[in-house]
N, C-alpha and C positions, 0 to 999 in steps of 0.2 A: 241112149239110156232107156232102163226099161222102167215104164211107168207103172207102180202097186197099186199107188192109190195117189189120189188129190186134195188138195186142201188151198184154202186162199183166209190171209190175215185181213183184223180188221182193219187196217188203215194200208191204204196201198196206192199207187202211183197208177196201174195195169190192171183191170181187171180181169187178170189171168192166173189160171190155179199154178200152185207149188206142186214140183213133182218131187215123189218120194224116193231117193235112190239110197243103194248102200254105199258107204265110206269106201269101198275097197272100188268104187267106181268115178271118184273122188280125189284120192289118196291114195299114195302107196309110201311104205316104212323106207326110210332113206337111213342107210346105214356107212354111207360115205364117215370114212375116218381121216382125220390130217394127219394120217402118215408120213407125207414129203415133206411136210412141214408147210406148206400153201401158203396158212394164215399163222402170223405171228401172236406173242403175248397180248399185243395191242387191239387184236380183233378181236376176244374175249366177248362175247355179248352177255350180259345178264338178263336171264329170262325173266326172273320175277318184275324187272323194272323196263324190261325191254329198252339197256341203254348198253351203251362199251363199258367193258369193266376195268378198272383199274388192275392192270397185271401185278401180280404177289410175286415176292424176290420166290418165292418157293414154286414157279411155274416153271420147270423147267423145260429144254427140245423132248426129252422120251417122255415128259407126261404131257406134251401137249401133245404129243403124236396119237395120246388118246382120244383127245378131244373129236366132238362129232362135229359134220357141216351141218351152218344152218345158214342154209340161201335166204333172200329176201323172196315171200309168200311163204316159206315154208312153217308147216306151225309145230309147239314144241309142249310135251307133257310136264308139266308141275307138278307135284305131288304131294305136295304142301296143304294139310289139310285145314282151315277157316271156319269162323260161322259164316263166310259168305260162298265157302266154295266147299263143301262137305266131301266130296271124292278127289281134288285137286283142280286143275284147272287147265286150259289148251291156251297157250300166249303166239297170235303170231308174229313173226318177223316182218317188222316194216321196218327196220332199223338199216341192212344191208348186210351183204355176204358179211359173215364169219364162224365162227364158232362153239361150242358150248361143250361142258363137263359129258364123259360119256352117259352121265346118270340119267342126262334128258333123252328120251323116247321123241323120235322127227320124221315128220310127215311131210312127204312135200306135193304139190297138185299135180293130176297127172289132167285136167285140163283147165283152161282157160277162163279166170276167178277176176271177180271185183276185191279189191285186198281190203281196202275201206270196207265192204261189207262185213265181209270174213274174220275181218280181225274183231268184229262186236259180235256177231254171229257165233262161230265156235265159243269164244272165250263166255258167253250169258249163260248163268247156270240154270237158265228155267228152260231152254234150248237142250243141254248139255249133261245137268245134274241128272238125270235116270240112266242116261245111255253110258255115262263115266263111271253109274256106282254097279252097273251090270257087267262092266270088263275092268276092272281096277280092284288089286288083292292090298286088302289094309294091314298096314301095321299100328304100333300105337301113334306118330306124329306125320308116317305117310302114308301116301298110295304108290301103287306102281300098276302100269299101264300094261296088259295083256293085248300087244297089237293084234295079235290074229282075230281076237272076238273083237275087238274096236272095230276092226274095217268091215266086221259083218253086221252091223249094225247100221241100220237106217235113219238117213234125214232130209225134212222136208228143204228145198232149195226152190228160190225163184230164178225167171228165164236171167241171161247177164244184164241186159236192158237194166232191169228190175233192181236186180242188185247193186248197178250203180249209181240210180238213183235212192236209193236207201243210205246206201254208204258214206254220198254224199251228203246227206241232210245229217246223219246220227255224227262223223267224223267235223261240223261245220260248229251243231251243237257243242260237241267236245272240245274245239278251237274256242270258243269262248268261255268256255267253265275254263278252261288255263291260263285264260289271256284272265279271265276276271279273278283270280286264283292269286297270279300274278300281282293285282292291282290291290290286293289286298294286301300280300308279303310287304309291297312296295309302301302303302300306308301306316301298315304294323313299324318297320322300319324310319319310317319319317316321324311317327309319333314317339316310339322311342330314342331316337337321337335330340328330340325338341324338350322332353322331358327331361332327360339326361341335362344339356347346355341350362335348360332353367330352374333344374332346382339344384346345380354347383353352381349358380347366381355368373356362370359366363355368359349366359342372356339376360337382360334386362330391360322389360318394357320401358318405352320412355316416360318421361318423368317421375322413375321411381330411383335412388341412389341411397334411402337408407338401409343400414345392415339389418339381416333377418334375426331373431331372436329365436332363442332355443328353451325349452321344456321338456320334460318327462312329457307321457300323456295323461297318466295318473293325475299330475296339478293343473291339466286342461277338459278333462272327461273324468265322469263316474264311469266306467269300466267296466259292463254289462256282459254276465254270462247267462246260456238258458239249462235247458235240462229237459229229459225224455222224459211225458211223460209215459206212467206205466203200460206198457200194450196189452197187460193179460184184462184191462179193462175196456173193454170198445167204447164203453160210454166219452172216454177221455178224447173220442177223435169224430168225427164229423165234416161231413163233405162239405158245408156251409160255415164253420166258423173262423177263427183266428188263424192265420196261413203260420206255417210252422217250417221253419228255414235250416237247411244241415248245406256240408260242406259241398256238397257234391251239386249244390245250386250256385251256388257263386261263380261268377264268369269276369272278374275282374273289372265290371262296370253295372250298368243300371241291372236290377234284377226287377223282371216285370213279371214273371205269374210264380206262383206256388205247387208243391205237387201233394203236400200234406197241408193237414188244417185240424187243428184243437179245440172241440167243446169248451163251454164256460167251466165246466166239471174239470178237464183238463189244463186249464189256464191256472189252477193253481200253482202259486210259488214263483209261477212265471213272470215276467215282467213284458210288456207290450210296446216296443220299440215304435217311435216316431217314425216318420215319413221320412227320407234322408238319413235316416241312421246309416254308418259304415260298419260294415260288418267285415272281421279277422277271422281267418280259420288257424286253428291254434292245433289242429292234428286232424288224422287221417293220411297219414302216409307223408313222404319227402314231395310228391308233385301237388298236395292239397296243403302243405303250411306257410302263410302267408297269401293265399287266395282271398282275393278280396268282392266284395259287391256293396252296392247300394240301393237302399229300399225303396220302390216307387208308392208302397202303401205302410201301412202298420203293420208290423207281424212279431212275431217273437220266436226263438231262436233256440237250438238245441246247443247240449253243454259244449258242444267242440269248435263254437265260435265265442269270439268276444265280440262288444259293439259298442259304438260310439255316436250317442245320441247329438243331434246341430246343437250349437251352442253360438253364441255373440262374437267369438274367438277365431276359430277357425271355420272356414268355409269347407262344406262338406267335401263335395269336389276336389276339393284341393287337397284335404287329409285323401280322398281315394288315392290321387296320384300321385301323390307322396309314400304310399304307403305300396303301391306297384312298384316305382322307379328301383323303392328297396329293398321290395321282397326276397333279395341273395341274402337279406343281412341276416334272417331267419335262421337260414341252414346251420350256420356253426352253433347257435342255442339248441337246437331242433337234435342235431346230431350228439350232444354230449348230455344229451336228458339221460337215456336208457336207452334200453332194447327197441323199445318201439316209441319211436320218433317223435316226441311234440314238445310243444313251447307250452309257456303257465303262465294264467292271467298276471301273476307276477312280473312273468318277462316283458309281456306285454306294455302294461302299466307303467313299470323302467323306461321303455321307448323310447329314446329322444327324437323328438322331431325339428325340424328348425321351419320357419315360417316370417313371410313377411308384412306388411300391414294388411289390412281388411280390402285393401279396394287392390293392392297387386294382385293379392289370392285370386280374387273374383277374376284378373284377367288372365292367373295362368289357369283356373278351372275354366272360363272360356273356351281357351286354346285346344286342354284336353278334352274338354266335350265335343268340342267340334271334330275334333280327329276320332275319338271313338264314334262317334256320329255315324260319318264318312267310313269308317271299317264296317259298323255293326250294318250297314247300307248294303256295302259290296256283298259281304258275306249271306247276306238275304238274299241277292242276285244270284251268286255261286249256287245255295239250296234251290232258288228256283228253277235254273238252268239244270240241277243236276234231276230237277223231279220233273221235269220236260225231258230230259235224255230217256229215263226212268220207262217214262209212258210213250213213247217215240219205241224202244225195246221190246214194250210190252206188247204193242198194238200191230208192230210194221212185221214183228217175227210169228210164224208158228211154229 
């Protein structure tokens, strides 16, 4: 290869420069067709998820004869455009030989690659986004891939040594975002079948056997809505005062910082919710009705939630996951409003909840505090893991 120029990243294994070469020394365009028919429906790879596809009755032998090979290393153009991938994107094959739609554009090595590298390599668009938006012709939802300027285009690469130690560490990191990914699907699921068995009372803490009792919410809560205030007034908002809660913060459990905050000037009308208030999202779309949170401070609340200050009665905890397990029940109120979708403090308020004495409560809020606990845990590992991969990318690439 012929060396342009050099360059070395800051985090490295070798203290040895990247040589700069062009793709067309790299790569070359693989235009292999399954004309014999080779690979079947069943080898189908889906590039965007780099997994087998499920064969559609509508595949049949003369259109897969169109389809393109894609050997395992070989990588494949997306052209799917993203806020994360602005010209499209290069996905390589670590799946194994198969196939794909003639639409993808396929490169394959013409020498001797660490695939673990490669595959985080091409695909990083701080690597990849200038040299994709200089050979790739836009349409309005894609790109499409100009090989002949692609392979004339230069990238830096380290010796093989190099790149398989890299590959290794970024591909080990990525084993554990999925393995911890994993361990959260797993706890989401344990919490929701534990929830399920104990509020249709097929689980029962021991020594508890009396039947639960039922209410409106309205005859157990005063029924709290808030309100914007006006924005053509700035006075009414303030980096420092009263945190000011919309739907779009609600996360189904404890809700611990604010992103808005309201002057004493704007706290009018308003009412100032307790510590442990639950708060209902009553609109904002079909995946925002029925989102629920709870307050770890005092704050008060814009019109599109209702909220339900602690009381003697119910245990907060317990109305949140109570009010989770049913959030399906939402949709059919939700759906026969109107045009645009929401529930009314009214429906609310109707609510029947059922509930059991004060000291069960306290032990099924236990149970669900500690499984959201144990989730909101993993999922802080997951972010952390992913902002380690993050800076691992930033640091190990030029």
């Amino acid at each position: 290869m012929k060396i342009t120029s050099k360059a070395i990243p800051r985090l490295f294994f070798s203290n040895t420069f990247w040589e700069k070469v062009t793709f067309s020394e790299l790569f070359s365009e693989s235009k292999g067709k399954n004309k014999q028919l080779t690979y079947s429906a069943d080898k189908i790879i889906s590039v965007a998820t780099m997994s087998w596809k499920e064969a559609s009755v509508d595949v049949r032998e003369p259109y897969l004869k169109t389809y393109n090979f894609l050997k395992k290393g070989d990588i494949a153009f997306e052209g799917n455009k993203s806020k994360n991938f602005h010209s499209g994107r290069f996905v390589l094959n670590d799946l194994g030989d198969g196939i794909v739609s003639h639409v993808f554009v396929v490169f394959r090595p013409k020498i001797n690659m660490d695939m673990n590298f490669w595959k985080y390599y091409i695909h990083d668009e701080n690597v990849m986004g200038r040299i994709l938006e200089k050979t790739t012709t836009k349409t309005t939802m894609m790109t499409s891939i100009v090989a002949k300027d692609f392979l004339k285009q230069k990238i830096n690469i380290p010796a093989l040594k190099e790149q398989k130690k890299i590959g290794l560490v970024i591909s080990q990191v990525d084993n554990l975002i999925d393995l911890n990914k994993k361990k959260v699907d797993q706890l989401r699921n344990c919490k929701k079948l534990t929830l399920q068995r104990l509020f249709s009372v097929e689980w029962r803490f021991k020594g508890f056997s009396d039947p639960w009792e039922q209410r409106k919410l309205k005859e157990l809560y005063q029924v709290y809505s808030g309100q914007t205030p006006s924005k053509k007034d700035p006075l009414n908002y303030s980096s420092t005062g009263t945190p000011w809660i919309r739907t779009t913060e609600l996360n189904n459990y404890k809700i611990v910082s604010a992103q808005v905050f309201v002057s004493k000037a704007g706290l009018k009308g308003l009412h100032v919710l307790e510590k442990d208030s639950v708060l209902l999202a009553m609109y904002g779309g079909m995946n925002q009705i029925g989102r629920t949170g709870i307050l770890t401070f005092p704050a008060t609340i814009n019109q599109a939630l209702s909220a339900f200050e602690p009381n003697g009665y119910i245990n907060p905890y317990f109305l949140l996951a109570e009010l989770n397990v049913r959030v399906s029940e939402w949709k059919p109120l939700a759906a026969s409003s109107r045009k645009d979708p929401n529930i009314t403090k009214k429906d609310v308020e109707n609510f029947m909840i059922s509930y059991p004495s004060l000291e069960e409560q306290k032990e099924i809020a236990s149970s669900y505090k500690l499984l959201s606990k144990l989730i909101v845990a993993n999922e802080k590992k997951v972010d952390e893991l992913k902002q380690l991969k993050k800076y691992l990318m930033q640091n190990m690439f030029v």
